[in-house]
TORNUTI-997035 format. One record per residue (C-alpha): x, y, z; residue number from 1. Coordinates in pm, whole numbers. Example, Ala and Ser with C-alpha at 12.3 -4.5 7.8 and 13.67 -1.06 7.14 Angstrom:
<pts>
pt u 1230 v -450 w 780 resi 1
pt u 1367 v -106 w 714 resi 2
</pts>
This chain:
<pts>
pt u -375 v -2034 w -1515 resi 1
pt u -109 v -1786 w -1643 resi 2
pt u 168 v -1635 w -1370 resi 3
pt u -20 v -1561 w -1041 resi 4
pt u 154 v -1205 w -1081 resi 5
pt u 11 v -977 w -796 resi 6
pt u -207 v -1280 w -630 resi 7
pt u 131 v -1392 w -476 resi 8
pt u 75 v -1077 w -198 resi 9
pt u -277 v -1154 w -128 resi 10
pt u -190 v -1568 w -118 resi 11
pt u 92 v -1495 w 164 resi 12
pt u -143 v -1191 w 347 resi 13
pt u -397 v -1474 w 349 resi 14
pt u -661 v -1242 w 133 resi 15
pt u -757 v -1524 w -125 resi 16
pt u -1080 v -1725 w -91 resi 17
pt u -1029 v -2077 w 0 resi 18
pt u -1082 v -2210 w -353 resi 19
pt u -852 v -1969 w -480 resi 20
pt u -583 v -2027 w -210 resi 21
pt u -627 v -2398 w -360 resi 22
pt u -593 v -2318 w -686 resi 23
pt u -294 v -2081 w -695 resi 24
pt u -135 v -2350 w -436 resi 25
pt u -133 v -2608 w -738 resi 26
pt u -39 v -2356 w -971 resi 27
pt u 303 v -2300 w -742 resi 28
pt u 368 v -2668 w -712 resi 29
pt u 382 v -2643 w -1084 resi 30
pt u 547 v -2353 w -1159 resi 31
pt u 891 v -2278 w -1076 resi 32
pt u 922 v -1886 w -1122 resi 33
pt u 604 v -1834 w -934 resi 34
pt u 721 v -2036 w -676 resi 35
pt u 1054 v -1913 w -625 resi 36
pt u 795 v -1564 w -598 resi 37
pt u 620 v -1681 w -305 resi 38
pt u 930 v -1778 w -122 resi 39
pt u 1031 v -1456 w -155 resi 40
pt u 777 v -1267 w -48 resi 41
pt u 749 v -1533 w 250 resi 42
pt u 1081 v -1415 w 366 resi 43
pt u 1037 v -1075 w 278 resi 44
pt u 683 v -1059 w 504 resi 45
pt u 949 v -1259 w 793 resi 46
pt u 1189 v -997 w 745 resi 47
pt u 919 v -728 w 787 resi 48
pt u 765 v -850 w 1067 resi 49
pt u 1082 v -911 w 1290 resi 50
pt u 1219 v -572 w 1151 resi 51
pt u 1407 v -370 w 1432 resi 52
pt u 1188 v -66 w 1603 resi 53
pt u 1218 v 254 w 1426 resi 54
pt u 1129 v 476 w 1748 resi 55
pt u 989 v 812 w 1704 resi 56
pt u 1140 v 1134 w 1715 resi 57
pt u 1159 v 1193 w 2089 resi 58
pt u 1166 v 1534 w 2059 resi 59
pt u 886 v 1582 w 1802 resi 60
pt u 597 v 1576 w 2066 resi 61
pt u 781 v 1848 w 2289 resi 62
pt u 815 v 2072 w 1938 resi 63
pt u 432 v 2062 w 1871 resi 64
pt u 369 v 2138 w 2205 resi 65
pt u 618 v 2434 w 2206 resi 66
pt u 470 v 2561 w 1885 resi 67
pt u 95 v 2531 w 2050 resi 68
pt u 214 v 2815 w 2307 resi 69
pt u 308 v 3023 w 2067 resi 70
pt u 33 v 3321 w 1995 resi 71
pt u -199 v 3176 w 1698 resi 72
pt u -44 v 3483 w 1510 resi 73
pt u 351 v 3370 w 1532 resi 74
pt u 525 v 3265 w 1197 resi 75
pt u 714 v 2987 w 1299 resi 76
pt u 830 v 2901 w 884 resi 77
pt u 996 v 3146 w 712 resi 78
pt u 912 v 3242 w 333 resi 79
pt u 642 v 3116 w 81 resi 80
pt u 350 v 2875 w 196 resi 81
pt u 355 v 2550 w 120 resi 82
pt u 125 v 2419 w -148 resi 83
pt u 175 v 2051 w 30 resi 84
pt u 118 v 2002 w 410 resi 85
pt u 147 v 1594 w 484 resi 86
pt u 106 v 1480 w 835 resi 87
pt u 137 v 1137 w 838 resi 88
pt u 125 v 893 w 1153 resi 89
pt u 159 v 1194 w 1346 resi 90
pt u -235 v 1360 w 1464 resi 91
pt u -362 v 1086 w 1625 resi 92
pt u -35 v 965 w 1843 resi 93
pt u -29 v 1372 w 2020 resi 94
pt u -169 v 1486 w 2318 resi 95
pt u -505 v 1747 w 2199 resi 96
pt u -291 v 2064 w 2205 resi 97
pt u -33 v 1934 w 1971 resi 98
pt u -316 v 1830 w 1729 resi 99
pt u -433 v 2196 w 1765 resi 100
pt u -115 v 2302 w 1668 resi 101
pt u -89 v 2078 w 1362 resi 102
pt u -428 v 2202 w 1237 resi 103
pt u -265 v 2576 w 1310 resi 104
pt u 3 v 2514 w 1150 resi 105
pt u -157 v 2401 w 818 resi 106
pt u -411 v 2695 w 787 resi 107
pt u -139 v 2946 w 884 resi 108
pt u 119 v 2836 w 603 resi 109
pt u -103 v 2653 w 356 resi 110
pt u -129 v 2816 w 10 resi 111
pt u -447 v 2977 w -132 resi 112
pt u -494 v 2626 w -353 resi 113
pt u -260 v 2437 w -103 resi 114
pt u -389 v 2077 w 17 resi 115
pt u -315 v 1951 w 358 resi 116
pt u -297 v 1540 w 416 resi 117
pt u -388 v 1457 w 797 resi 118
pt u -366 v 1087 w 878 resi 119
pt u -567 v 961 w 1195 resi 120
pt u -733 v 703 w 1346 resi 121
pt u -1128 v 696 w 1362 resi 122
pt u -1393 v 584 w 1571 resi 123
pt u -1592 v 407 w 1610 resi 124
pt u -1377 v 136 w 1387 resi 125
pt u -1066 v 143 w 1634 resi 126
pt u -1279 v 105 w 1935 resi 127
pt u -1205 v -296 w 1849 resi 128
pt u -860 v -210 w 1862 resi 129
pt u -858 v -34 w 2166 resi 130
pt u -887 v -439 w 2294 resi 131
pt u -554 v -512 w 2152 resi 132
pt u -392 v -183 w 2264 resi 133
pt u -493 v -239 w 2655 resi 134
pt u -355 v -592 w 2621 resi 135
pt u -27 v -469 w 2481 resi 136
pt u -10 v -142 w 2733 resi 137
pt u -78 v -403 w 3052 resi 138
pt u 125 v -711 w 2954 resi 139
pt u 430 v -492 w 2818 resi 140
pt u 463 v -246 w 3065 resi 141
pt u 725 v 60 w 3117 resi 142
pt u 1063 v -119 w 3164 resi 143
pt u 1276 v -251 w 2957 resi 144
pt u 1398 v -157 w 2576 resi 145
pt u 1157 v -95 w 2294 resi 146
pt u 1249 v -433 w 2126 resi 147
pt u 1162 v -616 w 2499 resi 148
pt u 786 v -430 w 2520 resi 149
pt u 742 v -543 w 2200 resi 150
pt u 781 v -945 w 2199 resi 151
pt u 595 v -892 w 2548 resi 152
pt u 319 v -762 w 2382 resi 153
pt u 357 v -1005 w 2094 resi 154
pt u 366 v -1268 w 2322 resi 155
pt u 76 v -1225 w 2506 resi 156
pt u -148 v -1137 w 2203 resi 157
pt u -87 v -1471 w 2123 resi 158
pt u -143 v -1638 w 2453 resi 159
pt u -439 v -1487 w 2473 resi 160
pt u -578 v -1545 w 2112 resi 161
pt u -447 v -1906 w 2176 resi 162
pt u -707 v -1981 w 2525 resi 163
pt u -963 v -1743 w 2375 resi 164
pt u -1302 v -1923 w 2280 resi 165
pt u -1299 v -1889 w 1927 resi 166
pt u -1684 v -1932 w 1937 resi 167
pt u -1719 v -1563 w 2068 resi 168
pt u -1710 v -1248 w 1958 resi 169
pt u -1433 v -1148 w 2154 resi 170
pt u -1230 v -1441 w 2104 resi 171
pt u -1268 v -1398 w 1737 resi 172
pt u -1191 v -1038 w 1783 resi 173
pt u -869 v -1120 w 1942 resi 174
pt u -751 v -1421 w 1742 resi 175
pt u -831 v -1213 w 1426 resi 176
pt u -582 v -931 w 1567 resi 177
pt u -331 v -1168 w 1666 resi 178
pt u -287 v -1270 w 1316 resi 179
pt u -295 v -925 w 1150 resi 180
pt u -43 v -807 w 1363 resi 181
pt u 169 v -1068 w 1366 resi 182
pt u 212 v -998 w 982 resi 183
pt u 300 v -569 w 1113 resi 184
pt u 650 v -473 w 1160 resi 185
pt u 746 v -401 w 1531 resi 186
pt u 791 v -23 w 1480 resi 187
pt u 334 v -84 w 1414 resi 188
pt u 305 v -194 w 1738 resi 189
pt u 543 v -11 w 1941 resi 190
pt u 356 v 330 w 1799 resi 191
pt u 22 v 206 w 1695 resi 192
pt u -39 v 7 w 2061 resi 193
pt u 260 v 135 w 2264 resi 194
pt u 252 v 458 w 2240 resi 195
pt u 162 v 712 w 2531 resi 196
pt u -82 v 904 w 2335 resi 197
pt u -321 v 734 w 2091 resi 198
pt u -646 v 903 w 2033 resi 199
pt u -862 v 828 w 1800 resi 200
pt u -1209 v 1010 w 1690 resi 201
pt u -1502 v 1073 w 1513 resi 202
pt u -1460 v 1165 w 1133 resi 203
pt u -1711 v 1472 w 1227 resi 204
pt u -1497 v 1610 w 1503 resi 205
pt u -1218 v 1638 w 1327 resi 206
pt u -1430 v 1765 w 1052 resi 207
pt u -1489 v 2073 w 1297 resi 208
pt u -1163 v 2089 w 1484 resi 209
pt u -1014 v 2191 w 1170 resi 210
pt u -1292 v 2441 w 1068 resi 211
pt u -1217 v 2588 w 1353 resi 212
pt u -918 v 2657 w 1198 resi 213
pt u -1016 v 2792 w 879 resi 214
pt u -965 v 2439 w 680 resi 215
pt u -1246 v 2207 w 556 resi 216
pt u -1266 v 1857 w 474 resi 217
pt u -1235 v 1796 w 74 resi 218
pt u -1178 v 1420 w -15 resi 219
pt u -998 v 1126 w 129 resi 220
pt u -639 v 1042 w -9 resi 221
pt u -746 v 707 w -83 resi 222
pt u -921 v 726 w -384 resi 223
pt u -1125 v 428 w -315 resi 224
pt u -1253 v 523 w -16 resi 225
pt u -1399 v 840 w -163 resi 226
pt u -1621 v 713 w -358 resi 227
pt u -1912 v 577 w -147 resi 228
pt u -2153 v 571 w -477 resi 229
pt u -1907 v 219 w -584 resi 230
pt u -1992 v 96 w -186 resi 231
pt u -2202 v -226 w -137 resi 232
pt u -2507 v -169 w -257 resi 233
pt u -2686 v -252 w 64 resi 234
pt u -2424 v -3 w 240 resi 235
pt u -2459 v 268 w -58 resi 236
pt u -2869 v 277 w 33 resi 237
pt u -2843 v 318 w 402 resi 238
pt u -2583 v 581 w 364 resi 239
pt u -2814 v 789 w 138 resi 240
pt u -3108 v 694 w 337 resi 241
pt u -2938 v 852 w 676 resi 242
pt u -2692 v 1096 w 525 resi 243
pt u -2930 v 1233 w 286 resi 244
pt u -2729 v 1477 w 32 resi 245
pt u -2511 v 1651 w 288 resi 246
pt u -2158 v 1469 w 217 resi 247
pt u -2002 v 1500 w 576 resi 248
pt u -2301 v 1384 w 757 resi 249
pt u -2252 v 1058 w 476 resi 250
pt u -1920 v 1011 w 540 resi 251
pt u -1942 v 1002 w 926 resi 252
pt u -2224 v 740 w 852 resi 253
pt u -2008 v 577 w 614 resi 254
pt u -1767 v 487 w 902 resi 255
pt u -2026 v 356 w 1172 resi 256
pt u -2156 v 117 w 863 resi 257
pt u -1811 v 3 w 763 resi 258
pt u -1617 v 14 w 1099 resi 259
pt u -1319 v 208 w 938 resi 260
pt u -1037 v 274 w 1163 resi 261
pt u -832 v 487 w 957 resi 262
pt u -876 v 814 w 728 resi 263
pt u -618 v 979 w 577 resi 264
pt u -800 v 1277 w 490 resi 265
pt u -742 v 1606 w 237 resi 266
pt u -795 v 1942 w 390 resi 267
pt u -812 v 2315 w 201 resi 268
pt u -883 v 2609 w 270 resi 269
pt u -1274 v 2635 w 404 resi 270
pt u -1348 v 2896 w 132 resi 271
pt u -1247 v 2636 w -131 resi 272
pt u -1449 v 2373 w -34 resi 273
pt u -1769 v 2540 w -204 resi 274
pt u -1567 v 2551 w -538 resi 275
pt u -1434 v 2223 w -540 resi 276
pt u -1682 v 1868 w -565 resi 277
pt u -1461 v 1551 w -553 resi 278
pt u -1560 v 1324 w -806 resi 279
pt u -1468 v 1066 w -1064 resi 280
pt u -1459 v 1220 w -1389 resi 281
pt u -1407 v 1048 w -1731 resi 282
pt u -1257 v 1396 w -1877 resi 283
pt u -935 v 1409 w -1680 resi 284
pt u -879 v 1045 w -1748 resi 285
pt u -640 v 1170 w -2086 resi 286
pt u -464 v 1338 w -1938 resi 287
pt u -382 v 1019 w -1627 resi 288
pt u -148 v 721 w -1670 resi 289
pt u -298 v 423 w -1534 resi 290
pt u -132 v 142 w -1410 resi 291
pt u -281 v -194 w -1336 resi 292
pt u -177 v -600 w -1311 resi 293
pt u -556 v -826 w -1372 resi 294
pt u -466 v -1200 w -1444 resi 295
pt u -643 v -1377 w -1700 resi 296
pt u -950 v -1614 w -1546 resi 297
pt u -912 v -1845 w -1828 resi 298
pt u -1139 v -2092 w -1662 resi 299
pt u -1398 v -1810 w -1599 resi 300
pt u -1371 v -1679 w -1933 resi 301
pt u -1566 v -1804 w -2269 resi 302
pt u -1512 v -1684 w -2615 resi 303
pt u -1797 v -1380 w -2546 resi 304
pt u -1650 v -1272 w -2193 resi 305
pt u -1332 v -1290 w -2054 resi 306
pt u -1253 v -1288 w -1699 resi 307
pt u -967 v -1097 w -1532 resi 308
pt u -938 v -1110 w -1153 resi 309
pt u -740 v -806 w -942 resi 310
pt u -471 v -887 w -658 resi 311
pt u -811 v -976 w -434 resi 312
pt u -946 v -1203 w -660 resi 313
pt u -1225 v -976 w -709 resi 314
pt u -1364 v -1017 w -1106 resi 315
pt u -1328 v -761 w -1386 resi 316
pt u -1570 v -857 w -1669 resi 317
pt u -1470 v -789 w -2055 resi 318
pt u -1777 v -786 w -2315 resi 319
pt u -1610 v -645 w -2534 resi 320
pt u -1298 v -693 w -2770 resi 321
pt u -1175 v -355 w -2696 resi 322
pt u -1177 v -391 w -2306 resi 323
pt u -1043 v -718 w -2336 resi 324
pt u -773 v -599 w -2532 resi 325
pt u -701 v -277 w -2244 resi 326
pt u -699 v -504 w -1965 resi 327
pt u -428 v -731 w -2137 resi 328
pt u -265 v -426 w -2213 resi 329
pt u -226 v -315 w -1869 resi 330
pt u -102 v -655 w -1744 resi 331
pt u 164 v -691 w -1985 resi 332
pt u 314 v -298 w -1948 resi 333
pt u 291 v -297 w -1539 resi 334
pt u 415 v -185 w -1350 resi 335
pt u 464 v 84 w -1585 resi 336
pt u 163 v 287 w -1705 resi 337
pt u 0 v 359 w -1987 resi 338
pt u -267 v 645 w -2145 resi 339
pt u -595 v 617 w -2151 resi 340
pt u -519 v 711 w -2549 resi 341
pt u -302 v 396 w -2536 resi 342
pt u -532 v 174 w -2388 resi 343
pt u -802 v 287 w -2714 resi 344
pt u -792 v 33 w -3016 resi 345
pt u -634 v 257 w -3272 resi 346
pt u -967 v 262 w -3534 resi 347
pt u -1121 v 423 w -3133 resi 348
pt u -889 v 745 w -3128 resi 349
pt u -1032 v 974 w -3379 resi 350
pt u -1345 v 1174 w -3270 resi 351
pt u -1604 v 1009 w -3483 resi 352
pt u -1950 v 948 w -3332 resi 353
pt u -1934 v 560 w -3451 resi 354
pt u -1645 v 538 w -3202 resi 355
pt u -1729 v 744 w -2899 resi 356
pt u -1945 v 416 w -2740 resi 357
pt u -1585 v 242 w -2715 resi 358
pt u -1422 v 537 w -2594 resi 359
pt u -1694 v 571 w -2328 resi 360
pt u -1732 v 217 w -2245 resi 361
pt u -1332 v 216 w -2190 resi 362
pt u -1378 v 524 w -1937 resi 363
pt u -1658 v 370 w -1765 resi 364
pt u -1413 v 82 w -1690 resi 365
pt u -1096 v 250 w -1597 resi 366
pt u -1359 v 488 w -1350 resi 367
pt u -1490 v 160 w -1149 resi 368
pt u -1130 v 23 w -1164 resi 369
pt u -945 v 293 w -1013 resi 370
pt u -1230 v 381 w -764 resi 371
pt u -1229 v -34 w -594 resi 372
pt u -838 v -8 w -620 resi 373
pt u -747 v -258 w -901 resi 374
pt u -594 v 7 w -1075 resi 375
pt u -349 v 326 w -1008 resi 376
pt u -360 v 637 w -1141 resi 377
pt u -61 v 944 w -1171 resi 378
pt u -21 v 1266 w -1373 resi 379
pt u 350 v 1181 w -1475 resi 380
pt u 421 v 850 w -1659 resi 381
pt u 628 v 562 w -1506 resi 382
pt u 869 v 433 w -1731 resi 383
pt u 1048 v 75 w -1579 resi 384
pt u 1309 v -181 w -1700 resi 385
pt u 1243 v -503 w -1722 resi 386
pt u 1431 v -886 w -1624 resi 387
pt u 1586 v -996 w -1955 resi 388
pt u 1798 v -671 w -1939 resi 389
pt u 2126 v -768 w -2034 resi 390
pt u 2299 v -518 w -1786 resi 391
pt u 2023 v -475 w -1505 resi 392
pt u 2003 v -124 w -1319 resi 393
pt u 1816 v -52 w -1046 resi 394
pt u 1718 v 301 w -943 resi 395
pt u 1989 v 480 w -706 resi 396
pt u 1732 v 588 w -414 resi 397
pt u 1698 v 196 w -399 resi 398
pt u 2081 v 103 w -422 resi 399
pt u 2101 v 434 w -146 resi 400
pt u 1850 v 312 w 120 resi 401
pt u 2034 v -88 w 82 resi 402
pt u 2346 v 39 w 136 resi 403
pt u 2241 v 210 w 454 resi 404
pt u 2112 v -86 w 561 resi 405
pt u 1697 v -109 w 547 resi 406
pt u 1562 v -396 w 517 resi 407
pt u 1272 v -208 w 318 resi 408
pt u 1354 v -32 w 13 resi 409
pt u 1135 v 259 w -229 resi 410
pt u 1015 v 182 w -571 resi 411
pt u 939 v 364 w -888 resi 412
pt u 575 v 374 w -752 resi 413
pt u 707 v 579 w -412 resi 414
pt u 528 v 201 w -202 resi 415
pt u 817 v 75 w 71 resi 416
pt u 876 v -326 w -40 resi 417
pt u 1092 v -542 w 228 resi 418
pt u 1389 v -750 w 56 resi 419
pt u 1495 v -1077 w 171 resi 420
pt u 1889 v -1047 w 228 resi 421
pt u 2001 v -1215 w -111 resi 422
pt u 1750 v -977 w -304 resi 423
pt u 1897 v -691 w -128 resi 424
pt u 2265 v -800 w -238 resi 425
pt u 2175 v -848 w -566 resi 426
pt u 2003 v -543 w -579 resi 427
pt u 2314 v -349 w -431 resi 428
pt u 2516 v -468 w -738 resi 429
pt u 2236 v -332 w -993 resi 430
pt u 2436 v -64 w -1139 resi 431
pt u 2406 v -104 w -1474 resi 432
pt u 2749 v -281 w -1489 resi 433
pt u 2721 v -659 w -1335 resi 434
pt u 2551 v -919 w -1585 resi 435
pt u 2372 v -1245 w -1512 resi 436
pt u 2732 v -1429 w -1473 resi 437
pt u 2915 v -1138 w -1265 resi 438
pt u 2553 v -1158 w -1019 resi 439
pt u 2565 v -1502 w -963 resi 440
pt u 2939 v -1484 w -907 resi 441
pt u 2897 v -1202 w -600 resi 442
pt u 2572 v -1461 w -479 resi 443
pt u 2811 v -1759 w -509 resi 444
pt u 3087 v -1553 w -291 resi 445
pt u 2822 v -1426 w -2 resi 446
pt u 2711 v -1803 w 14 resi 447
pt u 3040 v -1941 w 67 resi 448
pt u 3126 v -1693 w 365 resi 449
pt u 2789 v -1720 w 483 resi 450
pt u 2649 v -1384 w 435 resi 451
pt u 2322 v -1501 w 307 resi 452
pt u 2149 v -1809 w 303 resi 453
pt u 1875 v -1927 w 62 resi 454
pt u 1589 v -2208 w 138 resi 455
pt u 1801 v -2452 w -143 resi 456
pt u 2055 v -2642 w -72 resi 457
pt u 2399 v -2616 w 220 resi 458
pt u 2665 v -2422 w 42 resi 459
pt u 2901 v -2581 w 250 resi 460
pt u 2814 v -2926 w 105 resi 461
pt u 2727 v -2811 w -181 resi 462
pt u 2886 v -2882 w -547 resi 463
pt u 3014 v -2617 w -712 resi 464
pt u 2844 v -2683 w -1014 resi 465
pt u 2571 v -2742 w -794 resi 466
pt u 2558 v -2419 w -613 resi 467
pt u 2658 v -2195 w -909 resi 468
pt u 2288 v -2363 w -1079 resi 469
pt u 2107 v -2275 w -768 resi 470
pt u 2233 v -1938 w -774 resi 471
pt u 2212 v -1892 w -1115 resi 472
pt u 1822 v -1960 w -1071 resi 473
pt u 1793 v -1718 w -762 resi 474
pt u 1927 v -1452 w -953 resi 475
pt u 1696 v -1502 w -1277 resi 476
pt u 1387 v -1514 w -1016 resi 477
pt u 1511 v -1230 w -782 resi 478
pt u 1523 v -1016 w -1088 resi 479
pt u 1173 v -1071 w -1202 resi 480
pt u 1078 v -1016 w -850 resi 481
pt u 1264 v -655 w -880 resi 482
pt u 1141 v -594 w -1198 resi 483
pt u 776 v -645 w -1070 resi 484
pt u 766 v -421 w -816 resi 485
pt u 882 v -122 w -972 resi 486
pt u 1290 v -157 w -882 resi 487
pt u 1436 v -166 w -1225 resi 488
pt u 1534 v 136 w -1401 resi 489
pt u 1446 v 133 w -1789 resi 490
pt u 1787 v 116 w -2049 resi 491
pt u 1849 v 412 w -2237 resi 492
</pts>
């Protein structure tokens, strides 16, 4: 088995099949750099989930509903529209007139070709959740601070996932909650469960709440979950069979088949809706940059078909030479992307009909890819640097948002990652002007004075040749962690 690469996420979210979990287990105990990657991420999930609240704006409720009294004709945003409205954790968690006024507010300053993100939740998928939120709302009460509400809620989840009969539905309901959450940072639960206002709803009523408006529904941000044609088969035939070709009346039956509790979906202006079809399409993929990590199945594989599995440990099957050669490709550039020109065997570029089955065959792939989520797609190209820099940089929004003191920080590929302390120092001395020596130096220093710890060994027993080879190590490790998700600046 080569490096377990993005498989270390799904082994510590618990996503990986039980044979899998087994195998990548004795692949750790074996391997010291993907070991040293799943402490990491252990401590960074620890430091996630007993993250301080982030509480919400308290004023931004009051706005909205100061802005929904205002005549449906009042400009409250001076100067051009916006060609991007996003409204993210924000619809569901407001009272019905301050969702009015969001949907107002988007088809009043949206441009002519503007698009409009709403986030929500949707039933009848987060009727299960509705469980956990009474539980929290009852057991946590009014008094006390955020942080208090919160372990009370936490606590009790557990207590009552722990006596629950795990025999039962509800009892695997709750148990099954219990341990999803427990992985959520406590801002989740204080708005997701805490909040005063959480209403959820159909996917058609908020289809029509914002026609009413003058917007309609185009496509859902997630790119894989707008593509019901790449569904389970057995849930991509009773779909048809009850939606029939109307699209909205599939997608509402979409979510009482799948249980979604969650859209996050793309509004324009009603007019447009008749111009525009979402779809897959293999003609804009030249002009994408595609971005994907498969592993190498080499025990799956033979020498006519080679295996790849994504972060899931879902299977991507290469026939062909040509594939095989794309998906290796990919795994060796990411993060950073690459062309769908790139990706071609070089003998595949020109437009000759003896080569258009490759170039085909490599579009059908990328399509099904990108459409189950074991790939990413973008219209600008991400350029990152890599560990063995001699002078490591990381980029300055990064460095910025350490400094102030999150314990999550942005990468190249805009996705929030949470750092384990030591990480974060490291990463706060990233400037371009600290090698492997002066790093391990600073990590040596915090030890001593007991500004970070790490899982090996008691600095204040420790050898100092002893220590300095521990932290030497952390530092190689922590860098290929940083370098794999996207935190490393390319060298000029």
């Amino acid at each position: 088995m080569s490096h377990l690469g993005s498989r270390i996420s799904a082994l510590v979210d618990g996503q990986l099949s039980v044979a899998d979990t087994e195998k990548a287990l004795a692949h750790v105990a074996v391997c010291p750099e993907c070991s040293a990657e799943l402490a990491a991420s252990r401590a960074a999930r620890r430091a996630l989930a007993s993250a301080d609240e982030v509480a919400p704006n308290p004023d931004l409720t009051a706005r909205l509903l100061s802005l929904a009294a205002d005549s449906p004709g009042t400009d409250t945003f001076a100067g051009d529209p916006f060609d991007y409205i996003i409204c993210h954790g924000v619809f569901s968690w407001v009272p019905k007139v301050a969702q009015d006024a969001i949907l107002r507010l988007c088809a009043t300053h949206l441009a002519a070709e503007g698009i409009a993100a709403i986030s929500y939740n949707v039933l009848p998928g987060w009727h299960l959740r509705q469980v956990v939120r009474d539980i929290c709302l009852r057991y946590a009460g009014n008094d006390g601070t955020p942080q208090e509400r919160v372990r009370k809620a936490r606590a009790a989840l557990e207590q009552i996932a722990s006596s629950a009969r795990p025999s039962e539905s509800y009892g695997m309901l709750v148990r099954a909650e219990a341990k999803r959450i427990g992985r959520q940072p406590a801002s989740y639960i204080l708005g997701e469960f805490l909040a005063p206002d959480n209403t959820p709803c159909l996917f058609s009523d908020f289809v029509a709440a914002a026609g009413g408006h003058g917007l309609g529904y185009l496509c859902e941000a997630d790119l894989q979950a707008s593509t019901p044609e790449l569904l389970d088969p057995d849930i991509q035939s009773r779909v048809a069979a009850l939606g029939g070709e109307h699209r909205l009346a599939t997608e509402q039956h979409a979510d009482f088949l799948t249980g979604r509790p969650f859209r996050r979906s793309i509004l324009v202006r009603a007019e447009r809706t008749r111009a525009l079809q979402p779809m897959l399409m293999a003609a804009a993929l030249p002009a994408l940059h595609i971005a994907s990590q498969p592993s190498f199945d080499a025990a799956a594989s033979s020498e006519s078909v080679a295996v790849y599995r994504d972060s899931q440990g879902r299977a991507i099957v290469a026939e062909t030479f040509s594939i095989r050669r794309a998906l290796g490709r990919l795994a060796d550039t990411y993060p950073a992307t690459l062309t769908w020109d790139e990706l071609l065997l070089p003998n595949a570029r020109s437009d000759s009909q003896g080569h258009a089955k490759a170039r085909a065959l490599l579009g059908d792939t990328l399509l099904a890819m990108l459409a189950r989520g074991e790939a990413t797609a973008s219209t600008v190209r991400l350029q990152v640097g890599r560990a063995p820099t001699e002078l490591p940089r990381a980029w300055p929004l990064a460095r910025l948002e350490v400094a102030e003191g999150q314990r999550w920080v942005t990468t190249l590929q805009h996705v929030a990652v949470p750092l384990p302390r030591p990480v974060a120092l490291l990463l706060s001395l990233l400037d371009g002007n600290h090698d492997r020596r002066s790093l391990t130096s600073h990590l040596v220093d915090a030890l001593r004075r007991g500004e970070v710890k790490l899982a090996q060994g008691d600095p204040a027993s420790a050898e100092e040749g002893q220590l300095q080879a521990i932290a030497a190590k952390y530092v190689e490790h922590a860098l290929v962690f940083l370098a794999a998700n996207a935190l490393l600046e390319p060298v000029a």
